[in-house]
N, C-alpha and C positions, 0 to 999 in steps of 0.2 A: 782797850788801851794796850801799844804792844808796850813788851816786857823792855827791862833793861838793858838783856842782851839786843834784842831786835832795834830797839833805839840806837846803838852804839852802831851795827850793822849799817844802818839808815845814812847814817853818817858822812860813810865814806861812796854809798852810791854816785859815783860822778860820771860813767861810765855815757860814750854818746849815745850807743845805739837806746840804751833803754830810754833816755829822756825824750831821743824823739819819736821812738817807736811811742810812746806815752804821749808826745804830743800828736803824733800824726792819727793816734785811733782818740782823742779827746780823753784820756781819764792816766792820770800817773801811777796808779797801781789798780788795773785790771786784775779781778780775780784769776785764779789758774785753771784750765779742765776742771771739773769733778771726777771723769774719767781717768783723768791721766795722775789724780793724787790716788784716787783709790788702786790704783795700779802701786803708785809706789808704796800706800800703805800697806797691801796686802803683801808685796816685795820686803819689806822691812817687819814687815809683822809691828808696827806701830800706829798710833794713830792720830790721823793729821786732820787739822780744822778744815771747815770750810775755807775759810780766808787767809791763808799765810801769807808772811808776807815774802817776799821772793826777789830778785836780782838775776840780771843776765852778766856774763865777763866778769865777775867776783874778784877779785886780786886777790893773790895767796898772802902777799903782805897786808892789806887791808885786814883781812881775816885771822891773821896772827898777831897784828897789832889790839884787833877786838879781843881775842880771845886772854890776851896779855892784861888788859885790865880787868878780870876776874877777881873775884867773886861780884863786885859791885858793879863792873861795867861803865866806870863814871869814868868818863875818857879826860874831864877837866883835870884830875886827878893823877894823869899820867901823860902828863906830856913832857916833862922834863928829860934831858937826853941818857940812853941805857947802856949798858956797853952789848956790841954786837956783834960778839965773838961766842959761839960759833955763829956763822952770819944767817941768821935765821931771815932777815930783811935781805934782799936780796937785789931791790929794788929794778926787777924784770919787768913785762906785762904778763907773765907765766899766772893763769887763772884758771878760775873753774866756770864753764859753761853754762850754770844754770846754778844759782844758789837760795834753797827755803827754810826759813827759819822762822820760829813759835815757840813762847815760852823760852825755856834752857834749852832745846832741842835745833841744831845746825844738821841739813841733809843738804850734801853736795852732789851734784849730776852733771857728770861727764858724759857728752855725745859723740856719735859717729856715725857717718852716713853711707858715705861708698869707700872707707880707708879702716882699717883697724888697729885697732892700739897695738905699740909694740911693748916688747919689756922692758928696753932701755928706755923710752918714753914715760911709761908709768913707774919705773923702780927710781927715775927722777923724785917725779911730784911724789912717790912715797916716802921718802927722804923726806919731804917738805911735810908729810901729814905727821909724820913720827914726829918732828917736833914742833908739831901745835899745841898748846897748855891746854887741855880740855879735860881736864879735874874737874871744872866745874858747868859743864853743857853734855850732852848727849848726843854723840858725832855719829853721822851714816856717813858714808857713800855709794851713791849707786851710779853703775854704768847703764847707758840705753843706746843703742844700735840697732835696724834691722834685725840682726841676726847675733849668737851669742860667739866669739872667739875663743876655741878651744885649746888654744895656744897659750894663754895669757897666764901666767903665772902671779900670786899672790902672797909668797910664804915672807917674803917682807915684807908688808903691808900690814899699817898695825891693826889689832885684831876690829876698833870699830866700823874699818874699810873693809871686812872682809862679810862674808856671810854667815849668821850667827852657827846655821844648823850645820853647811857646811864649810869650814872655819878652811880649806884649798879651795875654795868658789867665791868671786865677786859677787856682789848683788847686782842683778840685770832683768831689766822690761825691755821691749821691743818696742823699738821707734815704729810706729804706727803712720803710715801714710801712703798706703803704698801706688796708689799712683803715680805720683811724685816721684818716690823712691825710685818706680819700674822706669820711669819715661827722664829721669837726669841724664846728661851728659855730661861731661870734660873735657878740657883742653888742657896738652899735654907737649911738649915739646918730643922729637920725631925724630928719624933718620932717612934718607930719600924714600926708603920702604913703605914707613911708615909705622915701621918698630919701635918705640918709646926709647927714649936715650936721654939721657943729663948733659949732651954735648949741645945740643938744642941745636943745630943747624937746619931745623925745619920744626914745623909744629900741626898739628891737627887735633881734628876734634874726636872725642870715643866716647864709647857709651861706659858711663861710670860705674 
């Protein structure tokens, strides 16, 4: 049985890609890797079931709204209107890539493939993790890319997004695929050159 929190979670999954990716492979919640949990486990130094349950495109409001009905999780219970200043609902598509939750425990997974997180990007959504209620659940975050960004600064970021042991390091596994990865391409808008530009008056394709 899942838990309260993970029922509440459940809830708001509306999102399209997961309902038809779930219809198009026959089953609404496909188990995750093995491979790819014991990676994040050993990443977090926590330990994750066999079967969590998981979401793709997560809404940061969705997720603040679940987390708002704590300790009980009874969403009947809180639906009357709250005041929403500072505007914690934000009511964007601004979400998380990849969301697994078991028991009290939420681990959020932020992806990138041929582009890297910037700081203004992420010192965003850290804004938005700072004020999640999670007094009463067990918060990660982990990032996965190719490769790690040496750039990425973390000293906002509240401490359960960050890495336990090194508390200026994100927690990061390596997107694994690397065929894939080696052989993407992109389309890009151009200059007669074929120098990339945001004026777009030409466009081609590049290897990403």
């Amino acid at each position: 049985m899942p838990s309260k929190l993970v029922e509440a979670l459940m809830r708001f999954n509306r999102k399209e890609r997961f309902w038809l990716l779930s219809d198009a492979l026959g089953s609404p919640f496909l188990n995750l890797d093995p491979d790819f949990l014991r990676r994040v486990s050993d990443e977090l130094g926590i330990e994750i079931p066999k079967e969590p349950w998981w979401a793709f495109d997560y809404h940061l409001d969705w997720l603040h709204a679940v987390l708002s009905s704590a300790p009980t999780f009874d969403l009947s219970q809180h639906q009357s209107p709250r005041p929403n200043n500072p505007r914690y609902i934000k009511g964007t598509q601004e979400d998380i890539d990849l969301l697994i939750a078991f028991d009290q425990t939420v681990i959020l997974v932020e992806a990138k493939l041929d582009t890297s997180w910037s700081n203004k990007q992420m010192s965003r959504k850290a804004e938005r993790f700072r004020n999640l209620p999670v007094d009463h659940v067990q918060m990660h975050l982990l990032l996965t890319s190719p490769a790690k960004t040496a750039r990425l600064g973390c000293s906002d970021w509240p401490a359960w997004a960050r890495k336990d042991s090194v508390p200026t390091t994100p927690n990061h596994i390596a997107l694994t695929n690397g065929h894939a990865i080696q052989s993407a391409l992109m389309v890009s808008r151009c200059d007669s050159n074929g120098k990339k530009s945001r004026v777009g008056e030409y466009w081609s394709i590049f290897e990403a």
